[in-house]
matplotlib code that plots the C-alpha trace (Angstrom):
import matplotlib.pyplot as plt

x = [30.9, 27.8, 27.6, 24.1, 23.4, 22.3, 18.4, 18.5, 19.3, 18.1, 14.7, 11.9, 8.7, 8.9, 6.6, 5.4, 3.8, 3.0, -0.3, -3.9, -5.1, -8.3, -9.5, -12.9, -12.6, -15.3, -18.5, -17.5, -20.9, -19.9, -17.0, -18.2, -18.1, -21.2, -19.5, -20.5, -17.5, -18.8, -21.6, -24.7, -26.5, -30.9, -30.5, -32.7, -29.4, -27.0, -29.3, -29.7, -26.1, -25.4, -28.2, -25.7, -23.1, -25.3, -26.1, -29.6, -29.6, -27.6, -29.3, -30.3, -27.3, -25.0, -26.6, -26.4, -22.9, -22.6, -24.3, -21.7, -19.2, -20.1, -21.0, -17.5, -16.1, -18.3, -17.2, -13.4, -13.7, -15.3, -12.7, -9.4, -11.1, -11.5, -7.9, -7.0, -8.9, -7.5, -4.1, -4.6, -6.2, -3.3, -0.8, -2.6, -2.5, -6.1, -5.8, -9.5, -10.8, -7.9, -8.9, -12.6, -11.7, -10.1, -12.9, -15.2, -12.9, -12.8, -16.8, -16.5, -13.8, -12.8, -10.2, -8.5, -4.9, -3.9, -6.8, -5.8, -2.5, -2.7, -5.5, -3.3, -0.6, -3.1, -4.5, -0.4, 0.4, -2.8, -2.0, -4.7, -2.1, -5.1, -6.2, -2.9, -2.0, -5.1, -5.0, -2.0, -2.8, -5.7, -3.4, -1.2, -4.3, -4.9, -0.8, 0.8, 4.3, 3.5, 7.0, 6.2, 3.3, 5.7, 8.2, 4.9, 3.6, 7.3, 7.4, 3.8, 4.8, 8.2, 6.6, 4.4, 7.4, 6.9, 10.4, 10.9, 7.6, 8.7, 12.1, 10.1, 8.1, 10.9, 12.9, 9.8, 10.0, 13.3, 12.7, 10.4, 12.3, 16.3, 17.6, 14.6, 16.6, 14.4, 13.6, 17.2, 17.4, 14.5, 16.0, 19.0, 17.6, 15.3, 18.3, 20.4, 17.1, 18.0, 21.5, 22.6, 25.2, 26.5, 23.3, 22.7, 26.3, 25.6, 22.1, 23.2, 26.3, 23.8, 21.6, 24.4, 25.4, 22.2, 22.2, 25.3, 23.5, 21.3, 21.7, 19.4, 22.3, 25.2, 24.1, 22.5, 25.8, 27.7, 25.5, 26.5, 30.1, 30.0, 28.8, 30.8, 33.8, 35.4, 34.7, 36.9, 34.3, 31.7, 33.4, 33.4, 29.7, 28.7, 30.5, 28.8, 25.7, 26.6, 27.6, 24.1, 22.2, 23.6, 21.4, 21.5, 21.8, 22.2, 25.3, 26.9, 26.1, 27.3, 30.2, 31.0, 30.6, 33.1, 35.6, 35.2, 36.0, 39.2, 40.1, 40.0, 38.0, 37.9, 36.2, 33.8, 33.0, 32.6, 30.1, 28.2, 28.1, 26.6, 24.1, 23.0, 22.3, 20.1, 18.0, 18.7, 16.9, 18.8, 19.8, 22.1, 24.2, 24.6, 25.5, 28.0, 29.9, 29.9, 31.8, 34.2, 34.8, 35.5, 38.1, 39.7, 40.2, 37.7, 35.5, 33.7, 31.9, 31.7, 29.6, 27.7, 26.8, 25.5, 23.6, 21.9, 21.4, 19.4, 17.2, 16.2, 15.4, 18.0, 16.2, 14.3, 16.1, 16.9, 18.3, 16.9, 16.3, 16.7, 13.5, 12.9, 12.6, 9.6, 8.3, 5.7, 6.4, 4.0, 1.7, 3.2]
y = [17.1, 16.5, 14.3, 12.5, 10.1, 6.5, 7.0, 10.6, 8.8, 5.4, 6.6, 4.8, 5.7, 6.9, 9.5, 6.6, 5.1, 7.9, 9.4, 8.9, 5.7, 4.8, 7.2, 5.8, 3.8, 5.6, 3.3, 1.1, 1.9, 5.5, 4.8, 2.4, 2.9, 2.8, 0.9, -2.5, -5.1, -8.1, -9.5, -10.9, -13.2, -14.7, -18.2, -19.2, -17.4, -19.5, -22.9, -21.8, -22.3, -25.6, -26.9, -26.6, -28.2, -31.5, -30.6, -30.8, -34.3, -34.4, -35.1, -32.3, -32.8, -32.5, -29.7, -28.0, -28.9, -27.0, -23.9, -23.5, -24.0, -21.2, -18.7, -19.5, -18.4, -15.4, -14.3, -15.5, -12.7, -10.5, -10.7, -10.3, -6.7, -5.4, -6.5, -5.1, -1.6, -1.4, -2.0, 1.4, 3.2, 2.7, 3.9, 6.9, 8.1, 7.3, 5.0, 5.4, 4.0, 1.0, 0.2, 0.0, -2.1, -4.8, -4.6, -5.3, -8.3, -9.7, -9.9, -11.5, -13.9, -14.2, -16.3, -13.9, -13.9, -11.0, -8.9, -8.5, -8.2, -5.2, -3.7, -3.5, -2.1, 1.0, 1.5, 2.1, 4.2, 6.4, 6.0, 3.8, 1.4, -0.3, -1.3, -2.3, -4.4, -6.4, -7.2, -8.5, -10.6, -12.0, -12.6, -15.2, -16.4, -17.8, -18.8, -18.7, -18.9, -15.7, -13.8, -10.2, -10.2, -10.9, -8.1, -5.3, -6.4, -5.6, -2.4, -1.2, -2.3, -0.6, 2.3, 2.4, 1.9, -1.5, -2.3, -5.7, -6.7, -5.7, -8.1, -10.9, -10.1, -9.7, -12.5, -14.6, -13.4, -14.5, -18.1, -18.6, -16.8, -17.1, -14.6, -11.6, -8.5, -6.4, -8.5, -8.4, -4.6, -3.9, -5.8, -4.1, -0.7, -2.4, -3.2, 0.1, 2.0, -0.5, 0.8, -3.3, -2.1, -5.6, -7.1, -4.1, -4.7, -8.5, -8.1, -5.1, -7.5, -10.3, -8.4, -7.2, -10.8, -11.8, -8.8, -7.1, -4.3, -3.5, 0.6, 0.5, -2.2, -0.4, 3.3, 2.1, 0.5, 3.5, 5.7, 3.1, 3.1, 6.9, 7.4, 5.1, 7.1, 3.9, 6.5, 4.5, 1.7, 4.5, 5.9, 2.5, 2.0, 5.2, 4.8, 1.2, 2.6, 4.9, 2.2, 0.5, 3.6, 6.6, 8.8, 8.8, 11.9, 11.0, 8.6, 12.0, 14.2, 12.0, 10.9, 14.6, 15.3, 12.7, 14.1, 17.3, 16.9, 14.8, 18.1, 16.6, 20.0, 19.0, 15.6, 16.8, 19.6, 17.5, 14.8, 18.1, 19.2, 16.1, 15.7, 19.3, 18.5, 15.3, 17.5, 21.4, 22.9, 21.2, 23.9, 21.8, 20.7, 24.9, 25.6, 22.6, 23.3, 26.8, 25.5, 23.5, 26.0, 28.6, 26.0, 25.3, 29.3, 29.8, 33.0, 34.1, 30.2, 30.2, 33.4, 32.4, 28.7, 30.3, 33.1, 30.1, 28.5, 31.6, 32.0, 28.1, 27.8, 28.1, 26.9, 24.1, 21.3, 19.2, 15.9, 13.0, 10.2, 6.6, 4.7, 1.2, -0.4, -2.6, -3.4, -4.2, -7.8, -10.0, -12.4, -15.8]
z = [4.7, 6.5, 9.0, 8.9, 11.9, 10.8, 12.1, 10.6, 7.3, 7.5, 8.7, 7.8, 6.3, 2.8, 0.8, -0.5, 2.8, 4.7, 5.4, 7.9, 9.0, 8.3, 5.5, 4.0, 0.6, -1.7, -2.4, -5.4, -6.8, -6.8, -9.1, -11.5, -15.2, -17.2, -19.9, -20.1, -18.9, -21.4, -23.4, -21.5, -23.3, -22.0, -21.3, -24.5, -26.2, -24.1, -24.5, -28.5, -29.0, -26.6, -28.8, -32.2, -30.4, -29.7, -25.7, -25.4, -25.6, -22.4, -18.7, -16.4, -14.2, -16.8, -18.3, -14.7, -14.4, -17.9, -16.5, -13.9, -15.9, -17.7, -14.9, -13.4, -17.1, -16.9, -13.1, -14.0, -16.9, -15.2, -12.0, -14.6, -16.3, -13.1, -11.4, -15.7, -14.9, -11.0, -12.6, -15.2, -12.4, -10.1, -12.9, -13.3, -9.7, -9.0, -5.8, -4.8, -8.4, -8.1, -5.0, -5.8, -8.9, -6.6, -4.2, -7.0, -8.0, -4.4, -4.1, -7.2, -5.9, -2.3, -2.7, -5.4, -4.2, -6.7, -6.0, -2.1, -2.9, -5.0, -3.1, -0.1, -2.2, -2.8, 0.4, 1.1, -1.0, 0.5, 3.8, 5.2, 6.9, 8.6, 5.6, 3.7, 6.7, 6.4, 2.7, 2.9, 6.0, 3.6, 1.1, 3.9, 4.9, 1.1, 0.6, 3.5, 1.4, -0.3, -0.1, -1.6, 1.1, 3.9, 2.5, 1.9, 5.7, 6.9, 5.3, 6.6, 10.1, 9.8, 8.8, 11.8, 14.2, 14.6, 14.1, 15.8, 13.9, 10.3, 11.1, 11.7, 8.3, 6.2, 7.8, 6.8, 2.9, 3.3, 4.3, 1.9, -1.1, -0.5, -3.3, -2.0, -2.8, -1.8, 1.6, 2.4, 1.8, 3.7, 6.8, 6.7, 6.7, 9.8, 11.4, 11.2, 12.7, 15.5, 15.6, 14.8, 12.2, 11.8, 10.6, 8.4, 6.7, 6.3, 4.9, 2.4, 1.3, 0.8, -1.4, -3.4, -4.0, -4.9, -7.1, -8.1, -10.4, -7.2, -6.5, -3.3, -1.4, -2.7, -1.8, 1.7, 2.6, 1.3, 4.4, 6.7, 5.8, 5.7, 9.4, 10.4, 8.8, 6.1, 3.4, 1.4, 1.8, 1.5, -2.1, -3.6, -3.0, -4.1, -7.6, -7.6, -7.2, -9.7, -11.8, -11.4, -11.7, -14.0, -12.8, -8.8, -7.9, -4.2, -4.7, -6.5, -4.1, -1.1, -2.9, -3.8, 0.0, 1.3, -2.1, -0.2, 3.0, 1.7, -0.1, -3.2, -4.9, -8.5, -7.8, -5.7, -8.4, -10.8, -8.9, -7.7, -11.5, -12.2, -9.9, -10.6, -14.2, -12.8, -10.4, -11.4, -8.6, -5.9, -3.9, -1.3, -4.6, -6.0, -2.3, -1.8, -4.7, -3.8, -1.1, -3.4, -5.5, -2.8, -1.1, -4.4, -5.0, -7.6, -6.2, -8.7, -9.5, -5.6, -5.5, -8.6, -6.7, -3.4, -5.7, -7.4, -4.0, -2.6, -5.2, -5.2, -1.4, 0.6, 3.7, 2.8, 4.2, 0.9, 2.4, 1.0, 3.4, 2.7, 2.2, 1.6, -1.4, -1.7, -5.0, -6.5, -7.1, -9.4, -7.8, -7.8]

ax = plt.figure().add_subplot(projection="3d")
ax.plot(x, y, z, "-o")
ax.set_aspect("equal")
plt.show()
């Protein structure tokens, strides 16, 4: 079995949140649709149709009144299509067009919580850290309880190696949301990159709590109990995670690992089956059960496992590293 240290496997900074700082937004102009977002109507038009409703009667005042009315309808609209097209931009992979949606939607609206909030979400997941840090600092500037901001600022500071600073965050999503899964997850994987394995444990037990069908909790507190050698500890949390998520390829591999080093050959060939049918170019799961096979006396499926294992890449480093868990939470 491999033995992984806790900051080799805990590591922060995820695929997800990696990248430059800094890279220029494209001009929104650039990236605008020609489609029209609404009807425009002339003011004759507009005043036509108070007129059947019995409004021309009214006094200037309350016809200006009405007028605004109306142009803060029109900019509310026009503010929900773009956060709408952002939203289908940033499903599609297109972070440049999402982001210059919500930019459009925030000179539209500065006070547009959701707008910021998501914006900074896709400067993240592009890498402009700068950036993603500053939305969501907007986003406490406009609701100073706003949880999910608290837990995305953690992240982006954690990511940056501003440990100390992401605890603070995420203890702060905490306060202000009690039962924060993610929050508490997020803090514990913090904490272990601190080497504080006793705050990682009580966090990661927390969540769990909170959230017994949680995978992320369970399989981060499996690593911790792995390298710190309770691999009975570790095998429960594995097959919990398991439990939560059938397909976690990790949590068989890992659990197959510990099943291996215990001897226990048909187990671990079994977990190493499966997570080879989840992710069958895995070339650390053909070469692993090689290894089972081989110590359980079964040559010829050993030879065929590291054959397999060759051909796939056998020097590419296939650990998977534990990331955080953020989500992207609704605006409350």
């Amino acid at each position: 079995m491999k033995n992984y240290s806790i900051c080799s496997i805990l590591i922060l900074g995820s695929l997800a949140f990696t990248g430059c700082v800094g890279t220029p937004a494209m001009p929104f102009q650039e990236v605008l649709t020609t489609a029209p977002l609404f009807k425009t109507f002339e003011k004759p038009d507009i005043e036509s149709q108070l007129d059947e409703v019995g409004t021309s009667a009214l006094s200037k005042e309350a016809q200006n009144e009405i007028d605004k009315v109306l142009k803060s309808k029109k900019i509310n609209d026009r503010v929900k299509i773009e956060i709408e097209k952002g939203k289908a931009f940033f499903e599609k992979g297109d972070m440049d067009t999402a982001i210059a949606c919500y930019t459009h939607s925030i000179r539209l609206d500065r006070t547009n919580i959701e707008a910021y909030y998501l914006r900074g979400i896709a400067q993240g997941k592009i890498g402009n850290k700068a950036k993603e840090i500053a939305d969501y600092g907007s986003v406490l500037q406009l609701d100073v309880d706003h949880a999910e901001a608290y837990n995305r600022l953690g992240v982006a500071y954690a990511n940056q190696g501003s440990i100390d600073i992401a605890i603070v965050n995420f203890s702060e999503a905490i306060r202000i949301k009690p039962e924060f899964v993610e929050a508490y997850n997020n803090r514990a994987v913090a904490f272990a990159n601190k080497g504080n394995i006793d705050k990682t444990i009580s966090d990661l037990t927390q969540a769990i709590r909170i959230n017994p069908d949680n995978p992320d909790a369970f399989f981060n507190r499996a690593i911790i109990y792995n390298n710190t050698q309770q691999f009975d500890e570790a095998i429960a949390d594995f097959t919990d995670t398991i439990r939560a998520n059938p397909e976690h390829a990790r949590a068989y591999m890992s659990r197959a690992d510990i099943f291996a080093s215990q001897g226990k050959n048909e187990k671990a060939i079994a977990d190493y089956g499966i997570a080879i049918e989840l992710k069958p170019k895995w070339a650390e799961a053909y070469y692993n059960r090689g290894l089972a096979y081989k110590a359980n006396g079964q040559q010829d499926e050993a030879v065929a496992d590291f054959s397999e294992a060759l051909k796939l890449n056998p020097k590419e480093n296939q650990t998977q590293a534990v990331s955080f868990r953020a989500t992207t939470a609704p605006t409350e």
